[in-house]
N, C-alpha and C positions, 0 to 999 in steps of 0.2 A: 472404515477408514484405515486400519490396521494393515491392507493389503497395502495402502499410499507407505504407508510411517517406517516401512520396514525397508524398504527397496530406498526411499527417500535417505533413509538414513546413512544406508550401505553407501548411496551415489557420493553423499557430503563428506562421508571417511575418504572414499577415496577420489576425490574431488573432479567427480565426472559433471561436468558442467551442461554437458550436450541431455545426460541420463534428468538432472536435475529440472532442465527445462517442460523434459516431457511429461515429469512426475506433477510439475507444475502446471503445465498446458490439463493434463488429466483430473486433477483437483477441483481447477476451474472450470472445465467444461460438467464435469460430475453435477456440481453447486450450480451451475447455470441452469442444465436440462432437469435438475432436480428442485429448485428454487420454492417452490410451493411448499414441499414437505420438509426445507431444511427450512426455510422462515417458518416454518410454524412447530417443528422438532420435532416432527411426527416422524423421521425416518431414523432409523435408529443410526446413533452418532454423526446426528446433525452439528451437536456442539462441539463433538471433534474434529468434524470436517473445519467448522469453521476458526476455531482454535489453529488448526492446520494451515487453512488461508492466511491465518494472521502472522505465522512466523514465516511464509513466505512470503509474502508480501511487505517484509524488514529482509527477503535475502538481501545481498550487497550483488547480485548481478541483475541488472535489469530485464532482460528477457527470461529471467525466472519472474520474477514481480508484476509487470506489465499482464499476464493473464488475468490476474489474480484480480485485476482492478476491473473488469468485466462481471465478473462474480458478483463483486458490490455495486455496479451499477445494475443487474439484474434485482437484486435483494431491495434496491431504494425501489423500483417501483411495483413491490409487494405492500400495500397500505401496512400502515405501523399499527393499525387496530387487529391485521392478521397475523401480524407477530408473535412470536415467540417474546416477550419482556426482554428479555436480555439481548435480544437482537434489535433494541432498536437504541435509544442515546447510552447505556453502559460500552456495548459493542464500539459503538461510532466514537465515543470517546477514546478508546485507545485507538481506534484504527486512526483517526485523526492526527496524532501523536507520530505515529508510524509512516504516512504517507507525507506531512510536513517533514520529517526527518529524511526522508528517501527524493524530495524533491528539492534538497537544500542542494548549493553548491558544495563539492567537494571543500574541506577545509584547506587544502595545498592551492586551491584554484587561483590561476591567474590568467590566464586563456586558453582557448580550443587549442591552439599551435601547442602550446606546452604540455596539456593537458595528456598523462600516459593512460590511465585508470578507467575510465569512464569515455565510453564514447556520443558525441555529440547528439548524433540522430537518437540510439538509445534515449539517451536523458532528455532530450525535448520532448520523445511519445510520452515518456512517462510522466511530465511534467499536462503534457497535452489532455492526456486521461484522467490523471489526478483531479485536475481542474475541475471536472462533474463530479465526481465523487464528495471531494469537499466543497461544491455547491449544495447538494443534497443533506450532507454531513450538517451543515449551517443551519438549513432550515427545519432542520429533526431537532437541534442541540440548542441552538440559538446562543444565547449567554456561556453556555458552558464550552462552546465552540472558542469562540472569543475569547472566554480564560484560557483555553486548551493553546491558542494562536501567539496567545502574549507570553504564556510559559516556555516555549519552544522559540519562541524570538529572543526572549532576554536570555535562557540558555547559550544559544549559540555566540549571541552575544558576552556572555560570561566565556564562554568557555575560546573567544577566540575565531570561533569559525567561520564560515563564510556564509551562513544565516541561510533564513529561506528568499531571498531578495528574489525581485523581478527581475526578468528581463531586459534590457533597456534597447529592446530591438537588434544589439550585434549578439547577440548570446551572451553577451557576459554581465554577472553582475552588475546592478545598479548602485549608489552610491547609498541610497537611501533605506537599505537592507537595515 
């Protein structure tokens, strides 16, 4: 993983966005084709690959993130009894965390029209993808899914933000976020 971390790192200094995607695309494809031996950490620096996945998959640009969610839907249908322990509700619990936070509305949000930062199509796949992962996420965690949901609700709520609300069919937040 050390060949990713290095080049990754360079790209982020100097904010090559196009370099970062493909470090990204690379990441996940590696963890996908590799999926057997990083669920079970038999390949060496499975857990930094997957450490790796998880801070991209909090980048702030969508098309670095969106691979990443591939990765984890590969990994949920790896049985949780072939796991690696840590790769199944510790894992899921911060990814949880992370992909709730990455499918909220922007906190400035007031509609697509205004909206400069984040582009529409972007933020729907990734909401669109999301959506299996934290299905899966649910049914591994269960309860602590739940807590993990309410935490990050009353957050954004605290803090002001524009939550992780639904849809209400025109893209834009619903009322009831």
């Amino acid at each position: 993983v050390e060949f990713l971390r290095h080049p990754l790192s360079l790209s982020q200094s100097q904010h090559w966005e196009d370099a970062i995607v493909a470090l990204s695309d690379l990441a996940a494809t590696l963890a996908r084709e590799e999926m057997d031996d990083v669920a079970t950490c038999r390949m060496v620096g499975s857990t930094d690959l997957v450490e790796l996945l998880l801070s991209l998959q909090s980048h702030p640009v969508h098309a670095v993130a969106v691979p990443v969610l591939e990765a984890w839907l590969t990994l949920q249908d790896v049985p949780t009894s072939e796991r690696h322990p840590d790769l199944a509700s510790p894992l899921y619990g911060r990814l949880v965390e992370v992909i709730l936070k990455r499918v909220a509305y922007p906190p400035s949000f007031v509609s697509w029209e205004e909206e400069l930062d984040v582009d529409e199509a972007d933020f729907e796949e990734m909401r669109r993808l999301a959506t299996d992962v934290l299905v899966g996420a649910y049914f591994l965690m269960r309860a602590g899914y739940l807590e993990k949901l309410a935490g990050v609700i009353l957050s954004a709520k605290q803090n002001g933000g524009a939550g992780v609300g639904t849809s209400n069919g025109g893209g834009a937040p619903s009322n009831d976020q």
